[in-house]
Biopython code that builds the backbone (N, CA, C, O; Angstrom):
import numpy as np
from Bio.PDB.StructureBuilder import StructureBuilder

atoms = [
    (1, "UNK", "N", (10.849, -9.292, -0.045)),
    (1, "UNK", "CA", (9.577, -9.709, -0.592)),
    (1, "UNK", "C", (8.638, -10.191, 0.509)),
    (1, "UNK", "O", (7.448, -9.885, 0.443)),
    (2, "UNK", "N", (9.120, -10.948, 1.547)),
    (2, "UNK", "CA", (8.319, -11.367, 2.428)),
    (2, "UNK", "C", (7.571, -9.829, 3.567)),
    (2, "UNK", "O", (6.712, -9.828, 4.449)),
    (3, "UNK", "N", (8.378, -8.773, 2.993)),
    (3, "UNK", "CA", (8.091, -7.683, 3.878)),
    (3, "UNK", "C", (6.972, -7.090, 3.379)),
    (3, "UNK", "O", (6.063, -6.710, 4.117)),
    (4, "UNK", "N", (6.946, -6.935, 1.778)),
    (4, "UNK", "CA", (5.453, -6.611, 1.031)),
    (4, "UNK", "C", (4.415, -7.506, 0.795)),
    (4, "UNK", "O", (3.406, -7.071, 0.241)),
    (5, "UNK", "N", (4.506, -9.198, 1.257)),
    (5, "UNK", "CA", (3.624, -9.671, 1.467)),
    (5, "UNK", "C", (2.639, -9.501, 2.876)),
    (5, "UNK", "O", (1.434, -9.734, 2.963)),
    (6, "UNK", "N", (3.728, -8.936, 4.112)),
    (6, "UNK", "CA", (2.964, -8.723, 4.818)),
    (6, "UNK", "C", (1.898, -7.195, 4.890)),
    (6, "UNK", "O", (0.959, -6.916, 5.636)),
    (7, "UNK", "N", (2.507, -6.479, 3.831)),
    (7, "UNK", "CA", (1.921, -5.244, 3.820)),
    (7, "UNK", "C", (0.836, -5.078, 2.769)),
    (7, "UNK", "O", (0.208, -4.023, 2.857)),
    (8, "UNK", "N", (0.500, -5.887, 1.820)),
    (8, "UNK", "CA", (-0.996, -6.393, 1.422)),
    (8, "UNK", "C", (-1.455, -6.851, 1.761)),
    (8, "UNK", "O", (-2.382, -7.260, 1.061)),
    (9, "UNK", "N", (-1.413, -7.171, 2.699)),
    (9, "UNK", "CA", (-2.416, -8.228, 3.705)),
    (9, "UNK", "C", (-4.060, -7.689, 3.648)),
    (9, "UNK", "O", (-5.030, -8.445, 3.580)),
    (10, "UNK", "N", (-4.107, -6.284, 3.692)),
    (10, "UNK", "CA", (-5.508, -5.720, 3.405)),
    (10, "UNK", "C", (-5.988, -5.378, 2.388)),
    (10, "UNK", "O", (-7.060, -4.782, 2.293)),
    (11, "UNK", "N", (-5.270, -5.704, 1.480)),
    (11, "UNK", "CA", (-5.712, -5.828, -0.115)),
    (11, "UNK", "C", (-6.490, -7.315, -0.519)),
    (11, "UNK", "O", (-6.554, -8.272, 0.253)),
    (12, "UNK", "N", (-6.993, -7.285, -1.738)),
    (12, "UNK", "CA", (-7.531, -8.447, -2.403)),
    (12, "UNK", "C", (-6.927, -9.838, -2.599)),
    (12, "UNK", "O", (-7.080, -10.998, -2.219)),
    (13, "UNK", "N", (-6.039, -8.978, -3.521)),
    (13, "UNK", "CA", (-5.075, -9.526, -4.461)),
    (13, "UNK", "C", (-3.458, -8.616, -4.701)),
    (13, "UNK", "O", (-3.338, -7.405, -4.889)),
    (14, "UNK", "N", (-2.469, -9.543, -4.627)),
    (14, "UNK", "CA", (-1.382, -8.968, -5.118)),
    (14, "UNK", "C", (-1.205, -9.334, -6.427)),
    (14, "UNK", "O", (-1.660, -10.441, -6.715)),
    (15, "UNK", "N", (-0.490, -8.499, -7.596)),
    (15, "UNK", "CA", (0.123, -8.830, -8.369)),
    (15, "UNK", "C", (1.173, -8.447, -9.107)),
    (15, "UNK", "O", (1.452, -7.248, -9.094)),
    (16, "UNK", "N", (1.721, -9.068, -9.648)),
    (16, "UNK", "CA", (3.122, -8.407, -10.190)),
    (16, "UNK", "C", (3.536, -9.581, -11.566)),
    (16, "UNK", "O", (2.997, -10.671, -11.754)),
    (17, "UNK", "N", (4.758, -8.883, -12.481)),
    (17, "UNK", "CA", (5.352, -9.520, -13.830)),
    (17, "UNK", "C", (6.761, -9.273, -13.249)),
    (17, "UNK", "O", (7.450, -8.410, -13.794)),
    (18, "UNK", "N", (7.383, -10.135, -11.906)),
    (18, "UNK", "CA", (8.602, -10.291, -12.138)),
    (18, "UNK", "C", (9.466, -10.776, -13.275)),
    (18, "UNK", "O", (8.794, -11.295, -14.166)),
    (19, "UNK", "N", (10.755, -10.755, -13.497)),
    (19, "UNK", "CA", (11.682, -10.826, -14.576)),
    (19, "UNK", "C", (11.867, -12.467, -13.911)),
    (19, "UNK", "O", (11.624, -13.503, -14.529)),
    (20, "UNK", "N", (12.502, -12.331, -12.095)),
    (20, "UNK", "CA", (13.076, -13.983, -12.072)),
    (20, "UNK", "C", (11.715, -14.263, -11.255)),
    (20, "UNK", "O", (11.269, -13.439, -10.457)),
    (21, "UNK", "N", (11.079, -15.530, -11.534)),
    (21, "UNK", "CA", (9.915, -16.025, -11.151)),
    (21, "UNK", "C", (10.221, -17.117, -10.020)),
    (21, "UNK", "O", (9.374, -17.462, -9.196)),
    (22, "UNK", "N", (11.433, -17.588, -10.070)),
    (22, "UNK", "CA", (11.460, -18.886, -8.899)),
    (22, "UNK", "C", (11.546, -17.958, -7.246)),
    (22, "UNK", "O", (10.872, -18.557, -6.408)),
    (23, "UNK", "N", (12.047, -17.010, -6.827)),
    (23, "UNK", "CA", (12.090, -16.304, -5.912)),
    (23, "UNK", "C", (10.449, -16.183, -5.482)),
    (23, "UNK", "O", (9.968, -16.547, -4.408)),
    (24, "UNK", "N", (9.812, -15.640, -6.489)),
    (24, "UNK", "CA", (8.488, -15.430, -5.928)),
    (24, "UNK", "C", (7.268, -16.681, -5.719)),
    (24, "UNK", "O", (6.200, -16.796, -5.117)),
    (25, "UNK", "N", (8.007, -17.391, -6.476)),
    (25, "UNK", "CA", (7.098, -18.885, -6.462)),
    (25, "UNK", "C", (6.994, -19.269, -4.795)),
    (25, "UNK", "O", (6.061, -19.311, -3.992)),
    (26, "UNK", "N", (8.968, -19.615, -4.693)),
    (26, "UNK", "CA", (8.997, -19.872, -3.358)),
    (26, "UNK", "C", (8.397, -19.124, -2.225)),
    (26, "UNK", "O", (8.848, -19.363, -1.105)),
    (27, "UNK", "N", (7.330, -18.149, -2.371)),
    (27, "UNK", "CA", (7.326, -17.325, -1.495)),
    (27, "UNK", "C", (5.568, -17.553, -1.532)),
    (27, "UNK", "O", (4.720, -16.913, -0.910)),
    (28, "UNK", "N", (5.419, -18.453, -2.287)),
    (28, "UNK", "CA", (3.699, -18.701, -2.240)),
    (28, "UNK", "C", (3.317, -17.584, -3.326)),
    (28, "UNK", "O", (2.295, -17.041, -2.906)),
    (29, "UNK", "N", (3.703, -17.016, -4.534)),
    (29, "UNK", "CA", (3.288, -16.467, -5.481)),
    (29, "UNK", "C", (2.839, -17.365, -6.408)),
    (29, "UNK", "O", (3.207, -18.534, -6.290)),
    (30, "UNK", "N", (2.137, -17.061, -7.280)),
    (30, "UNK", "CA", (1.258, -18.503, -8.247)),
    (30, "UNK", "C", (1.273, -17.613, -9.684)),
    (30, "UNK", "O", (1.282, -16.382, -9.661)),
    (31, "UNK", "N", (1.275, -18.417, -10.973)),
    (31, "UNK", "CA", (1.106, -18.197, -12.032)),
    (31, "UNK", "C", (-0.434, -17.493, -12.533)),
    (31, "UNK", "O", (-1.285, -18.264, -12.089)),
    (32, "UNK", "N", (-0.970, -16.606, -13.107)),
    (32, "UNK", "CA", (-1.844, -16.014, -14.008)),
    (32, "UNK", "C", (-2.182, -16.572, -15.080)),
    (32, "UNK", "O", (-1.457, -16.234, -16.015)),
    (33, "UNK", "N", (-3.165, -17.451, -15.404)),
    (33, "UNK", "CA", (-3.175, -18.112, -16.189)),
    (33, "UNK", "C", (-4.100, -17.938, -17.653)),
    (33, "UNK", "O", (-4.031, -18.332, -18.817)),
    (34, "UNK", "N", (-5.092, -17.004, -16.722)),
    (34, "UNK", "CA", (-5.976, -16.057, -18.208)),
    (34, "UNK", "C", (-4.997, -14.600, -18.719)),
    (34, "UNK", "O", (-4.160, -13.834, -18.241)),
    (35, "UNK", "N", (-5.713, -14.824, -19.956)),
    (35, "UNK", "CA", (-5.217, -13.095, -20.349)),
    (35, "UNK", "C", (-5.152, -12.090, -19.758)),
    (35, "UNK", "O", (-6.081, -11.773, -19.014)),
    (36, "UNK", "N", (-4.129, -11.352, -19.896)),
    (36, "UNK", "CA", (-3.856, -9.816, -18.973)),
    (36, "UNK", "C", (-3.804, -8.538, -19.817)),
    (36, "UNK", "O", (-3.045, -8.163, -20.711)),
    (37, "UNK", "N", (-4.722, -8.077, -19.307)),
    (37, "UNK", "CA", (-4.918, -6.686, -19.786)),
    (37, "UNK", "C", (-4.353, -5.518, -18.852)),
    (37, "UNK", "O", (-3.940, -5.583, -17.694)),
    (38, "UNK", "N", (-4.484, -4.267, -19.851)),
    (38, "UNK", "CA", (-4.449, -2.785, -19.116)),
    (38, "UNK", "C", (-5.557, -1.997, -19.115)),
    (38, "UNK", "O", (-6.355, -1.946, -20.051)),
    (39, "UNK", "N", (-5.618, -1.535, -18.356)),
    (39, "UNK", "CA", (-7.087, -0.744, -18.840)),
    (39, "UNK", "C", (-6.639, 0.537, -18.813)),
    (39, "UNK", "O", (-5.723, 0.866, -18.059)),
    (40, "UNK", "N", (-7.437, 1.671, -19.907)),
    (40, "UNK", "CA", (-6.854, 2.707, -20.168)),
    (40, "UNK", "C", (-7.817, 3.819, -20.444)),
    (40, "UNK", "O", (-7.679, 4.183, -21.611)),
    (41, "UNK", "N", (-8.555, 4.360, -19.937)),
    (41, "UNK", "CA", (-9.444, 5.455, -20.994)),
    (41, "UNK", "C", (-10.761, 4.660, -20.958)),
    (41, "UNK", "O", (-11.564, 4.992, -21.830)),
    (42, "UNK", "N", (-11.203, 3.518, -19.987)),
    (42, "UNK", "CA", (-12.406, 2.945, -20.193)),
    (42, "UNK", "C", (-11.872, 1.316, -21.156)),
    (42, "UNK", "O", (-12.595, 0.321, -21.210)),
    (43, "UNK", "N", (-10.560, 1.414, -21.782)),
    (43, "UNK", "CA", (-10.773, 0.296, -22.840)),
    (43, "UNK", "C", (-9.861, -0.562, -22.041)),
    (43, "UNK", "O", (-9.029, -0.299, -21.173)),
    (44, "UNK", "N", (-10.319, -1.822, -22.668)),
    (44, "UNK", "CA", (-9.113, -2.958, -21.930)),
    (44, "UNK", "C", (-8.388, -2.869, -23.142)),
    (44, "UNK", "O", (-8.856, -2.625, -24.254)),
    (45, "UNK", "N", (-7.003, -3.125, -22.785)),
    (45, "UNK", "CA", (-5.807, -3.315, -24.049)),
    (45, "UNK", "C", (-5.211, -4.665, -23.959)),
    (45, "UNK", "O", (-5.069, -5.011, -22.786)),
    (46, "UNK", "N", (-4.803, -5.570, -24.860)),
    (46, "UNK", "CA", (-4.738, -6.790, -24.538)),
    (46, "UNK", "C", (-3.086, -6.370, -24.793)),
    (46, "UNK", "O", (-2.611, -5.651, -25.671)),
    (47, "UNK", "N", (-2.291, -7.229, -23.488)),
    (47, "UNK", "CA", (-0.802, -7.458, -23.249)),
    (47, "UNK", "C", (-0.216, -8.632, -23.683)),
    (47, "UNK", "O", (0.365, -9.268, -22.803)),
    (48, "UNK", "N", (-0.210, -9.247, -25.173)),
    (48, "UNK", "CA", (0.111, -10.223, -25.396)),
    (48, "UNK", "C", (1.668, -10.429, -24.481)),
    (48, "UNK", "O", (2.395, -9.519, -24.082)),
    (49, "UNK", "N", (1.925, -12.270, -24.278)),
    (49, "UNK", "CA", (3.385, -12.192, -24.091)),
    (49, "UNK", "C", (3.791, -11.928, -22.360)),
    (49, "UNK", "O", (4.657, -12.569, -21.764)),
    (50, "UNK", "N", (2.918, -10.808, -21.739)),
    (50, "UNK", "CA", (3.182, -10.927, -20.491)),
    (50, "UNK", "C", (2.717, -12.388, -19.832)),
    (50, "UNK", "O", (1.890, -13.232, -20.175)),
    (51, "UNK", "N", (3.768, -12.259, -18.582)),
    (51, "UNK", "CA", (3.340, -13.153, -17.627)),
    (51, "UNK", "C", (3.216, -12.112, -16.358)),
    (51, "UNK", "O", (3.796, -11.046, -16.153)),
    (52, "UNK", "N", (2.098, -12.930, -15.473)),
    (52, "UNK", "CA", (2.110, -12.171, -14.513)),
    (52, "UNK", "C", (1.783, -13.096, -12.973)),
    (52, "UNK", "O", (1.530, -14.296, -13.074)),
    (53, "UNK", "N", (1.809, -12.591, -11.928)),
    (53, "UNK", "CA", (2.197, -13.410, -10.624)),
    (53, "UNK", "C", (1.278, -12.947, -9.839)),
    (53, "UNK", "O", (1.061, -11.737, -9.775)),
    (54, "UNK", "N", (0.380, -14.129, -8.893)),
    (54, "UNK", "CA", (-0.712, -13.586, -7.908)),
    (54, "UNK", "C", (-0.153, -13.993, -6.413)),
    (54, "UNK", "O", (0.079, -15.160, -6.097)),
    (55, "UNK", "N", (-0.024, -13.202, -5.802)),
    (55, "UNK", "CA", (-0.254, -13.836, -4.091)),
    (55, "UNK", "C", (-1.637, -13.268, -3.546)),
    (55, "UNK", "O", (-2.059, -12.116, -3.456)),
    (56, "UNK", "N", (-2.181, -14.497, -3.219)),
    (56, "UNK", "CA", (-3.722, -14.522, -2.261)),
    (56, "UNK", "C", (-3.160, -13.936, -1.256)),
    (56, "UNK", "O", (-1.943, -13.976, -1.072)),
    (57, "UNK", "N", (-4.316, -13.082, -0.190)),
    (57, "UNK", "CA", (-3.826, -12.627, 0.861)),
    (57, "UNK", "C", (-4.966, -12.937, 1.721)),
    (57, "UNK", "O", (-5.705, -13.457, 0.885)),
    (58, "UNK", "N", (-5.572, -12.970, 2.755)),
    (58, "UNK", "CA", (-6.628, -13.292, 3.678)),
    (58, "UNK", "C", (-8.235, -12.585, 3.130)),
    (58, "UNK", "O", (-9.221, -13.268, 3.406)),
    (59, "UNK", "N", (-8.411, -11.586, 2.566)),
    (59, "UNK", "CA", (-9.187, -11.416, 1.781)),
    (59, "UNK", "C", (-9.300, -11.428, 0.581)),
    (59, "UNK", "O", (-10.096, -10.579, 0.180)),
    (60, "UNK", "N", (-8.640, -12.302, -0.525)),
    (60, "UNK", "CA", (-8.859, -13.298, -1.570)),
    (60, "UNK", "C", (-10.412, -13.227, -1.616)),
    (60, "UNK", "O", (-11.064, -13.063, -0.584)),
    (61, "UNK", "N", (-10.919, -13.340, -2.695)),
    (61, "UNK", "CA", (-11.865, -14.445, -2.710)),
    (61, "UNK", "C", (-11.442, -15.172, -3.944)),
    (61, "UNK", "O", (-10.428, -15.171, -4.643)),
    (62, "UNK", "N", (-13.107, -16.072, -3.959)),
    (62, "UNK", "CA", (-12.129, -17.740, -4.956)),
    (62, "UNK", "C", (-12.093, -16.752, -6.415)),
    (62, "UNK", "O", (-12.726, -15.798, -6.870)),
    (63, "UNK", "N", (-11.271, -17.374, -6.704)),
    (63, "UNK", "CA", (-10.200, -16.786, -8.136)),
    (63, "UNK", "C", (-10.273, -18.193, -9.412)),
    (63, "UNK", "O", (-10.063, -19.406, -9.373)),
    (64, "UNK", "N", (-10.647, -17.297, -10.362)),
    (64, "UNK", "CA", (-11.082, -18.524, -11.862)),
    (64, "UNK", "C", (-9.201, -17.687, -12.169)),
    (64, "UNK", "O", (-8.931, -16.507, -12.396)),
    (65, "UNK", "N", (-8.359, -18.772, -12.055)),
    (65, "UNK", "CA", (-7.198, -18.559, -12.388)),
    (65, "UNK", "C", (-7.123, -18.087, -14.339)),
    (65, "UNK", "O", (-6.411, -17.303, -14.967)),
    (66, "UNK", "N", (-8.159, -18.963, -14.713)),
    (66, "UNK", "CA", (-8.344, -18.629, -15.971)),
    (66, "UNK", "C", (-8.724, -17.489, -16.389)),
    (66, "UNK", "O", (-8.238, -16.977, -17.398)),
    (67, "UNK", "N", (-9.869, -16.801, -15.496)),
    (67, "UNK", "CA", (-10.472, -15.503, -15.974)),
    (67, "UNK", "C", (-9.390, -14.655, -16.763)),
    (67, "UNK", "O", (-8.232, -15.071, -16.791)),
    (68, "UNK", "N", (-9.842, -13.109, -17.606)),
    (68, "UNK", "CA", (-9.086, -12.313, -17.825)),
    (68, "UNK", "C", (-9.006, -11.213, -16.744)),
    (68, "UNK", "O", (-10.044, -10.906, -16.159)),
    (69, "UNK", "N", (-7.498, -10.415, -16.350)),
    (69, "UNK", "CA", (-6.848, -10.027, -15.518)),
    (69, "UNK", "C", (-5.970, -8.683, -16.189)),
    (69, "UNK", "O", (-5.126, -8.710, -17.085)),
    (70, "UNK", "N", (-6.657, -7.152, -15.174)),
    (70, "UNK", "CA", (-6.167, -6.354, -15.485)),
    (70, "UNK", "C", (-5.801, -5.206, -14.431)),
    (70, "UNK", "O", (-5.989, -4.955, -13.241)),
    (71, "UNK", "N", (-5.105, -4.599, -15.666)),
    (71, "UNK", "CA", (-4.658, -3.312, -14.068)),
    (71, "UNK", "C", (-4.829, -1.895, -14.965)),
    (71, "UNK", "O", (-5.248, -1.798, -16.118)),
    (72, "UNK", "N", (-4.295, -0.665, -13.919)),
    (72, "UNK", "CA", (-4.565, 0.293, -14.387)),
    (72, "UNK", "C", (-3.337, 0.392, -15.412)),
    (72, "UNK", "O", (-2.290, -0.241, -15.271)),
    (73, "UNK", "N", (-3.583, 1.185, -16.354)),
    (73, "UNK", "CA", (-2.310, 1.304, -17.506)),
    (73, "UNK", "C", (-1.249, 2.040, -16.576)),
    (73, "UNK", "O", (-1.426, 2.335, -15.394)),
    (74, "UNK", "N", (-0.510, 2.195, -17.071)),
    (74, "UNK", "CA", (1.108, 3.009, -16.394)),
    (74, "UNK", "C", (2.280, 3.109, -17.465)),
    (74, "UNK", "O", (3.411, 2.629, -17.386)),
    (75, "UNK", "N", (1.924, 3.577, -18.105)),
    (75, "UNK", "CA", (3.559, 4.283, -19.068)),
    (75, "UNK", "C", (4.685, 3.725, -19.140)),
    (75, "UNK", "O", (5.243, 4.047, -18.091)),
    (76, "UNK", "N", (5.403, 3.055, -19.755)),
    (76, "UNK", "CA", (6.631, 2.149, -19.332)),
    (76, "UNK", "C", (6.243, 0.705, -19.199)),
    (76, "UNK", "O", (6.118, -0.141, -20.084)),
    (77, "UNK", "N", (6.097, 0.617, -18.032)),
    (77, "UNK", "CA", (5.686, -0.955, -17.859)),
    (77, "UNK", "C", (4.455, -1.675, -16.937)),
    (77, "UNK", "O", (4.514, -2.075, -15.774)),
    (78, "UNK", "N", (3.051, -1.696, -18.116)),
    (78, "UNK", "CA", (1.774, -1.553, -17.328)),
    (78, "UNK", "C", (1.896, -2.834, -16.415)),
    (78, "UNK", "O", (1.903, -2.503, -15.229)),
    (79, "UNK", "N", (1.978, -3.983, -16.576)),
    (79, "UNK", "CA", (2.398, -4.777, -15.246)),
    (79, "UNK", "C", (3.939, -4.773, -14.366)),
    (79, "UNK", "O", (4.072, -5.457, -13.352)),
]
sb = StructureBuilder()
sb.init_structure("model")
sb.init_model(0)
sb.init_chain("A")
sb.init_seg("    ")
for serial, (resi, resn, name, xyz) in enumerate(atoms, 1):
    if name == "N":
        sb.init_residue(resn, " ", resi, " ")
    sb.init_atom(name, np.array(xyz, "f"), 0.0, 1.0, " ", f" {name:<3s}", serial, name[0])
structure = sb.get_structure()
């Protein structure tokens, strides 16, 4: 994990819905605290029930932890 934190480094934002959450905590990963969506076809789809995990990386900018939070859809398992 510490090997794909260094390899977003030129991204925004990381994120992910690990299964065990204390591994990634310790690693400077942080809780999602607004709603998470998928987006699909133009529509947002609301993901009740998920949790999902942010690591800031050097180009972050400031983050409303609250805002709503989405990704592209993916078949199986959109986060």
């Amino acid at each position: 994990m510490q090997q794909l934190a260094i390899q977003i480094q030129g991204y925004e934002l990381g994120a992910l819905s690990p299964a065990d959450t204390s591994l990634y905590a310790r690693l400077g990963w942080e809780f999602w605290q607004g709603p998470l969506f998928g987006r699909k076809d133009g529509a947002w789809i609301p993901i009740p029930g998920e949790r999902a995990m942010i690591l800031r990386t050097p180009n972050t900018p400031e983050l409303d932890l609250h805002a709503p939070l989405s990704v592209e859809w993916r078949d199986g398992e959109v986060w």
